[in-house]
VEXKOLPA-585295 format. One record per residue (C-alpha): chain; x, y, z. Coordinates in steps of 0.02 Angstrom, whole numbers, plus 50000, padded with zeros to 5 digits. Layout:
N
c;xx;yy;zz
A;X;Y;Z
...
# end
This chain:
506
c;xx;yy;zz
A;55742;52942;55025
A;55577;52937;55082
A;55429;53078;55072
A;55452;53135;55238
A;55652;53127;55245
A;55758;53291;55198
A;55924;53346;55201
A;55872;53495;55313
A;55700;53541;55407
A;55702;53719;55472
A;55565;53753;55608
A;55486;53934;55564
A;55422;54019;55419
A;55466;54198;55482
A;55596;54309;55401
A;55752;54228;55452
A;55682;54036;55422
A;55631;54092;55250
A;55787;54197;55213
A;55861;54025;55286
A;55775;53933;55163
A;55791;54042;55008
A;55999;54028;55047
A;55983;53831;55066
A;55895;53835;54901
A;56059;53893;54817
A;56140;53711;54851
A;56076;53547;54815
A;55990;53495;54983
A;55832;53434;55003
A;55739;53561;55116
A;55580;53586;55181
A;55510;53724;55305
A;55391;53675;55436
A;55281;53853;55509
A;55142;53816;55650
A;55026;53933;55570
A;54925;53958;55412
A;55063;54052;55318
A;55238;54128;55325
A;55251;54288;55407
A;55117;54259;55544
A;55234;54276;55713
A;55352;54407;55757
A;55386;54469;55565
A;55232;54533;55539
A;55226;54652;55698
A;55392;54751;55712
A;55461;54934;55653
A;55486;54880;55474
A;55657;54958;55491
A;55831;54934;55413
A;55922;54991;55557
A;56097;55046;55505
A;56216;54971;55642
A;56282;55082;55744
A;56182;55026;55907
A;56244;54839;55943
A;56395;54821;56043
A;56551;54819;55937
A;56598;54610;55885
A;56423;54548;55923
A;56344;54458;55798
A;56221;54590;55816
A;56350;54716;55735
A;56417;54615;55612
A;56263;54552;55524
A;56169;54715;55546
A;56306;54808;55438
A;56333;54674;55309
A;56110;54642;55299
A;56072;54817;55275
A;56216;54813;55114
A;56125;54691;55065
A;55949;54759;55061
A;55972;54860;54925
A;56025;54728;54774
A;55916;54597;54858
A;55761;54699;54854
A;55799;54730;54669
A;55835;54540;54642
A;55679;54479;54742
A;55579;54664;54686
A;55518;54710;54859
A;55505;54881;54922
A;55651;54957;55031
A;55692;55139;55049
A;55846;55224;55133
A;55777;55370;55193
A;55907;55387;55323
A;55898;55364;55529
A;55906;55513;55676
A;55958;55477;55834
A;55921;55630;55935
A;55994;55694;56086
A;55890;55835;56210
A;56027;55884;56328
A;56194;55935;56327
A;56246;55811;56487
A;56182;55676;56356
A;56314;55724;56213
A;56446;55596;56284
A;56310;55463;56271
A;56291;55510;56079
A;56459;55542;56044
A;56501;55364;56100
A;56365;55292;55993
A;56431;55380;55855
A;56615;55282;55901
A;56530;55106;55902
A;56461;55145;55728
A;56613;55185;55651
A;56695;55063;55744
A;56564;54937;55691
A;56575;54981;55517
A;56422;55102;55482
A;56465;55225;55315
A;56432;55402;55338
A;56367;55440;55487
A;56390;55595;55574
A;56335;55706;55719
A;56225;55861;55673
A;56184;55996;55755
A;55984;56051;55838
A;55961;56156;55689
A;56045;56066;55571
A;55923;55914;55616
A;55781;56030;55614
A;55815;56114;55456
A;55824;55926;55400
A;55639;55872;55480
A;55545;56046;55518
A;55421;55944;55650
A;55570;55913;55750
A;55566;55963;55943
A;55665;56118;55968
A;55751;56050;56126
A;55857;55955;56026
A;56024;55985;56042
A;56119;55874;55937
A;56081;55703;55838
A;56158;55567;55764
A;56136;55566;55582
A;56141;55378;55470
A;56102;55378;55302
A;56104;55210;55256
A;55958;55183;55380
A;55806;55117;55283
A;55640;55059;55302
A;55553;54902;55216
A;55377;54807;55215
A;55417;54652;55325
A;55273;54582;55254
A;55326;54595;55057
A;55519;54575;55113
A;55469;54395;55200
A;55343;54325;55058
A;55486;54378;54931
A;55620;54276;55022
A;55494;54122;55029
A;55423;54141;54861
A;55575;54113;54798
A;55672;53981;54903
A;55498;53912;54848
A;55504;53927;54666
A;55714;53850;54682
A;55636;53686;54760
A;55620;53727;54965
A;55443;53658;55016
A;55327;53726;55151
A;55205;53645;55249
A;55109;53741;55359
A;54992;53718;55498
A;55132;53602;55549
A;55196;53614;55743
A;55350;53543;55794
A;55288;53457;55951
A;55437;53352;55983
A;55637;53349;55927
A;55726;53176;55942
A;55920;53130;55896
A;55939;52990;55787
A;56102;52893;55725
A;56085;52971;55543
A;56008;53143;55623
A;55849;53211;55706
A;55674;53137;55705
A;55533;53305;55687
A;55371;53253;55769
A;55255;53376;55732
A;55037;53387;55732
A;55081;53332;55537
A;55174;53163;55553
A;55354;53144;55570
A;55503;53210;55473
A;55670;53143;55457
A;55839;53234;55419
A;56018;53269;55428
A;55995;53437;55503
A;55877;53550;55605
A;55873;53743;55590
A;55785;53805;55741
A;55710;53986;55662
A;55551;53954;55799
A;55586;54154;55871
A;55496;54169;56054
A;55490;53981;56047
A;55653;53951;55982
A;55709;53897;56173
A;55589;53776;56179
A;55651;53696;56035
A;55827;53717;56063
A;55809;53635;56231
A;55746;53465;56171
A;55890;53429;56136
A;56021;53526;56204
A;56090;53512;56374
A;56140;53698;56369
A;55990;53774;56376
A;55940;53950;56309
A;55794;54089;56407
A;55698;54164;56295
A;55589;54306;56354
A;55456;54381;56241
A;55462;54589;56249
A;55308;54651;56197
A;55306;54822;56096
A;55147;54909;56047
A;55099;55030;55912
A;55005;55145;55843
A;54992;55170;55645
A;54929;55352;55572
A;54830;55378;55405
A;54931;55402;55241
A;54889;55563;55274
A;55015;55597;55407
A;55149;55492;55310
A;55233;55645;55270
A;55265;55710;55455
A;55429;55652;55474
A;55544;55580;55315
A;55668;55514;55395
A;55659;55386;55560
A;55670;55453;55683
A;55742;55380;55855
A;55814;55453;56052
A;55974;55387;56133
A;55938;55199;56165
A;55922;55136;56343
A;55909;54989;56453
A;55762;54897;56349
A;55835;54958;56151
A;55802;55101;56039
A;55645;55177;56146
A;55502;55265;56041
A;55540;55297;55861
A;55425;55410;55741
A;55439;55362;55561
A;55350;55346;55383
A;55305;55183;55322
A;55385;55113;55155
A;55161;55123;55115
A;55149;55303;55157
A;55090;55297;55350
A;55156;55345;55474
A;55212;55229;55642
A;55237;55273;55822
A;55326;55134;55952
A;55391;55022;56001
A;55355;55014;56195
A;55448;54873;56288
A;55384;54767;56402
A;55455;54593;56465
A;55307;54490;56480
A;55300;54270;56521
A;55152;54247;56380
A;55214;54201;56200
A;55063;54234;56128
A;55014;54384;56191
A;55005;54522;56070
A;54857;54617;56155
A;54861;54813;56161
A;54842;54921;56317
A;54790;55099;56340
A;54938;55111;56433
A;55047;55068;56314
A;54982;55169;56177
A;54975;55312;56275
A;55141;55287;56312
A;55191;55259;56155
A;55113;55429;56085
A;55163;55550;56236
A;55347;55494;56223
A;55338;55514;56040
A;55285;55683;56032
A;55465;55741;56146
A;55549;55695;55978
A;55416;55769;55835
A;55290;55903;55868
A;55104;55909;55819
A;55092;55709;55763
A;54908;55699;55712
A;54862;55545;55826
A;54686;55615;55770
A;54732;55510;55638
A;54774;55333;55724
A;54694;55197;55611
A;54771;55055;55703
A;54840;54992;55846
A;54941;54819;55864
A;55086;54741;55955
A;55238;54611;55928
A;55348;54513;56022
A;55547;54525;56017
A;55643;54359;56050
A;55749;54421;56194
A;55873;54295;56254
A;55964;54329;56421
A;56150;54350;56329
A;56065;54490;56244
A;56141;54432;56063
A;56092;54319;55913
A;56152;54134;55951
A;56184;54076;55784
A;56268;53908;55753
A;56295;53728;55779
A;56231;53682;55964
A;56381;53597;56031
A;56303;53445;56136
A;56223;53420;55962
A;56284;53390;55811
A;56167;53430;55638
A;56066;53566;55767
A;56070;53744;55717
A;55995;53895;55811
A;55954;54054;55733
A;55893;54099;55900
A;55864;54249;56012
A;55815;54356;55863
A;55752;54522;55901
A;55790;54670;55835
A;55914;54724;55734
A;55847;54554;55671
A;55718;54601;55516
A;55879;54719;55451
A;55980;54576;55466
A;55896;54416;55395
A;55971;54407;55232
A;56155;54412;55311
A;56072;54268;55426
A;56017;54177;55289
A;56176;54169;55215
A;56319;54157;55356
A;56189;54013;55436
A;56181;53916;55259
A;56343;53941;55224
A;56385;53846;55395
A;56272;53697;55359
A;56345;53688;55156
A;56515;53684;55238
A;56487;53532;55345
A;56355;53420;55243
A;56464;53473;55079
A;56317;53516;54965
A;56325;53568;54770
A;56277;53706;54711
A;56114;53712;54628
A;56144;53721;54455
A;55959;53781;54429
A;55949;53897;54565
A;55872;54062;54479
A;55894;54238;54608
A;55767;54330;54521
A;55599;54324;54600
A;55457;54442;54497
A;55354;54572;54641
A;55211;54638;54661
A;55203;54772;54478
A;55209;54945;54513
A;55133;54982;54353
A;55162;55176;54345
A;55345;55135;54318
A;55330;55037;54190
A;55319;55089;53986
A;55126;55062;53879
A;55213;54909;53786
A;55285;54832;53962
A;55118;54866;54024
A;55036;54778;53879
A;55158;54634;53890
A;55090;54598;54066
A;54908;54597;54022
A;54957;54476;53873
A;55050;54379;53990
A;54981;54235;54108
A;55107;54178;54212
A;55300;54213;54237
A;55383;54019;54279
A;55481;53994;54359
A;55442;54160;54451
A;55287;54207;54513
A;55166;54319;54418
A;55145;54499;54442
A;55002;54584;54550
A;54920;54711;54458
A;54897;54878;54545
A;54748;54953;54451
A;54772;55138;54583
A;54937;55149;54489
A;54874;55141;54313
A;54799;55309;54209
A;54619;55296;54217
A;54623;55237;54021
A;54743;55097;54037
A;54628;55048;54206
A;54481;55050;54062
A;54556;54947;53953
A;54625;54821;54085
A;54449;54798;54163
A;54383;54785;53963
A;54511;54628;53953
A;54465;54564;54135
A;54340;54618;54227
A;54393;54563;54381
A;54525;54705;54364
A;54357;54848;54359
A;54293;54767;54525
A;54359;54857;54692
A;54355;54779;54826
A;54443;54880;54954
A;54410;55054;54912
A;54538;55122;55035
A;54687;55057;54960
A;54607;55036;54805
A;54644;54856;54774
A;54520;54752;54644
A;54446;54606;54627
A;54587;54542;54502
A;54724;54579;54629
A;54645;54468;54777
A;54627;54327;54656
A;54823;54359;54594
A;54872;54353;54794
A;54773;54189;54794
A;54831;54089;54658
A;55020;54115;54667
A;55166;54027;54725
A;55108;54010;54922
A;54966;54085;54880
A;54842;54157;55020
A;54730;54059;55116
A;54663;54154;55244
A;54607;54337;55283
A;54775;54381;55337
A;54865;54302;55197
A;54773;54404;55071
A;54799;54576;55177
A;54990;54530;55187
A;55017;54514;54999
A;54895;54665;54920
A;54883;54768;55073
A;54663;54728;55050
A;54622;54812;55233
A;54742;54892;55296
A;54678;55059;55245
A;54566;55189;55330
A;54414;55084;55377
A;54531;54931;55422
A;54420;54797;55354
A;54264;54863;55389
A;54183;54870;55213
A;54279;54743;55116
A;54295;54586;55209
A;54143;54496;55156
A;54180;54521;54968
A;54340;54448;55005
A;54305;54311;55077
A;54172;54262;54960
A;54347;54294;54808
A;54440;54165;54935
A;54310;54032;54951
A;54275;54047;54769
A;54445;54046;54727
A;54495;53872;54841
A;54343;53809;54888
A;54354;53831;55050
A;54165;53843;55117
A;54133;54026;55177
A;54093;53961;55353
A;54288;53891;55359
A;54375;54042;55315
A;54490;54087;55452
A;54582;54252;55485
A;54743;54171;55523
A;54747;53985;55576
A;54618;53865;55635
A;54485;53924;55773
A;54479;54112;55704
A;54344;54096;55577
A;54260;54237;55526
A;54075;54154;55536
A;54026;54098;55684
A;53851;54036;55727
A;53738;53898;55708
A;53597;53892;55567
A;53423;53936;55632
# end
């Protein structure tokens, strides 16, 4: 086997290619994971609801339903195994008018048909003597408790870290431009020279149709549905506790108001069908949107306290479900396609029913070495003064990735003493979030360590505060080009064409 020839190439490094990945890594396959961009995380995982929707809203035998149910069971022990953050602070569906009650009861029936635990219907006050801010023309509600909410970013780098660390490899800036059948399997032509395997998994999201069609007579529509948001100051993050949704329509859940797993607070999505797969772009239309149909569900939101806009694509196919499987004009060709939501509450169930398919018809091993324990991001209040000490003393954490220190956690004496040992740890950089100097360089020099602006803001958070970038950037990028070498005038935000210096010497 040559460099360039694996068992399996999957095409996308977004949360279901790299809970794909971190699945394949269980079995003895050689697999690598091509992503277009500069890092995983960079497409539609990084702009959604960062929800773990419960299940009760896909139709009743879709794949939708089934791998909603069994991915948000999962959340829970994964995000222990992997040590990302996930919360169940429960889901609201509410209703404003009696003449709508049929539409909620019968929600209600497809979750308990579809397998949802606990749910319930509650009553206007009931809801509101749940969430005070509440309007008071609700009448009724649906109530989920299992309904969660999770950092897509930290839930995404976890799964790849990890699939990582049990042998996967990940080459990025790496386009797959072309897909060819061969007589042992496919041929992946890519900006990045060629790549030979048995199998293709097609985790591409908007452009997962284009990919899929190369070589597939039956040929999938994808259509990109933009939603945009707008993201309130920690300070608002306690408006609402649970999430809180209205009776879905035509286009999916409509506006939802809900705390962050950070401590913010997010309105959205909107929904609008658009032809551009790249186009992420805001509109005062849509935000205002976005906030006036928000506040019919909460009262008094603070948009005074907006920090940030942005938007995100949904991978809408036209059969309105996930097409997951073997393509059946070709052999070795597996879509994980037509991905939108519930699809960030239901990656790790894709991961696994999609891996177990290819394991059951290439007949991998199991990997003797795989190891399901992936080290996160320390939140060092939890932990005891001698674990504390241990992970000062402490280096690095093969064959998981070491910790990230964060020093706005720590009493102010043990922050003393951990700048006294290294000062990196007494230098902040991002005074918003208070994340240091030492932290940056940890997000840096891990497994898939950061190489851009965005890669570092995805893995310690460094600007996503108050001032959004505004004070810390240069000091950051000065820690990155330090850090790789990369000359300051070639650090990008995301991939290649967005650096942040642009100019010509005098």
């Amino acid at each position: 086997m040559n460099g360039n020839t694996y068992d399996v190439v999957i095409i996308g490094g977004g949360v279901i290619g790299s809970s794909i990945a971190r699945a394949l890594s269980k079995y003895e396959c050689r697999t690598v994971l091509l992503e277009k961009e500069e890092d995983v995380c960079s497409g539609t995982s990084k702009a959604n609801s960062a929800i773990v929707h419960a299940g009760y809203d896909a139709k009743t035998g879709s794949l939708k339903a089934k791998l909603n149910v069994k991915g948000n069971a999962m959340m829970g022990d994964l995000s222990k195994e992997l040590d990302f953050d996930f919360k169940r602070n429960s889901s609201l569906v509410l209703c404003f008018a009696e003449e709508d009650r049929p539409a909620l009861q019968a929600l209600y029936e497809r979750g308990v048909a579809n397998g949802v635990p606990d749910i319930s219907i509650l009553t206007g006050d009931e809801v509101r003597k749940m969430e005070p801010n509440v309007s008071g023309e609700v009448v009724a509600a649906l109530y989920a408790p299992t309904g969660g909410i999770v950092c897509p970013f930290g839930l995404t780098i976890a799964l790849a870290e990890n699939a990582c660390d049990n042998g996967v490899e990940f080459v990025f800036n790496t386009k797959a431009e072309k897909v060819e059948k061969t007589t042992e399997g496919y041929r992946v032509i890519t900006n990045n020279g060629v790549f030979e395997t048995k199998y293709v998994v097609n985790a591409a999201g908007v452009y997962s149709d284009e990919i899929h069609n190369m070589v597939s007579e039956k040929k999938l529509h994808i259509v990109p549905r933009r939603g945009e948001y707008c993201l309130l100051d920690k300070e608002a993050g306690n408006h609402v506790s649970a999430t809180v949704f209205q009776l879905p329509g035509k286009y999916g859940k409509g506006i939802l108001v809900s705390p962050t797993i950070h401590g913010n607070l997010l309105v959205g999505p909107t929904a609008v069908d658009q032809e551009d797969k790249d186009g992420t772009y805001t509109t005062a239309e849509g935000l205002a949107e976005a906030c006036e149909k928000a506040a019919k569900s909460v009262n008094n939101i603070p948009f005074r306290q907006v920090i940030t806009s942005f938007s995100g694509l949904r991978a809408h196919e036209d059969g309105d479900d996930f097409i997951i499987g073997e393509a059946e004009d070709a052999p070795g060709f597996f879509d994980a396609a037509g991905i939108e939501s519930p699809g960030l509450s239901c990656a790790p169930a894709i991961g696994e029913y999609l891996a177990g398919m290819i394991e059951e018809k290439a007949g991998f091993g199991k990997n003797p070495n795989f190891n399901p324990i992936r080290k996160g991001i320390v939140k060092a209040a939890r932990l005891n003064t001698e674990e504390r000490a241990e992970l000062i003393r402490k280096k690095n954490f093969a064959p998981v990735r070491r910790d990230i220190v964060h020093l706005r956690e720590l009493p102010f004496a043990r922050r003393q003493r951990l700048a006294e040992e290294n000062p990196a740890y007494g230098n902040i950089v991002c005074r918003c979030e208070g994340i240091s100097e030492g932290e940056i360089v940890d997000a840096i020099t891990r497994t898939l360590g950061a190489r851009s602006m965005d890669g570092i803001k995805r893995r310690v958070r460094q600007g996503m505060g108050r001032c959004q970038a505004g004070f810390c950037t240069p000091r950051a990028m000065e820690i990155l080009s330090r850090e790789t070498g990369i000359p300051i005038t070639e650090i990008c935000k995301n991939r290649k064409g967005s650096e942040m210096i642009k100019g010509e010497e005098a």
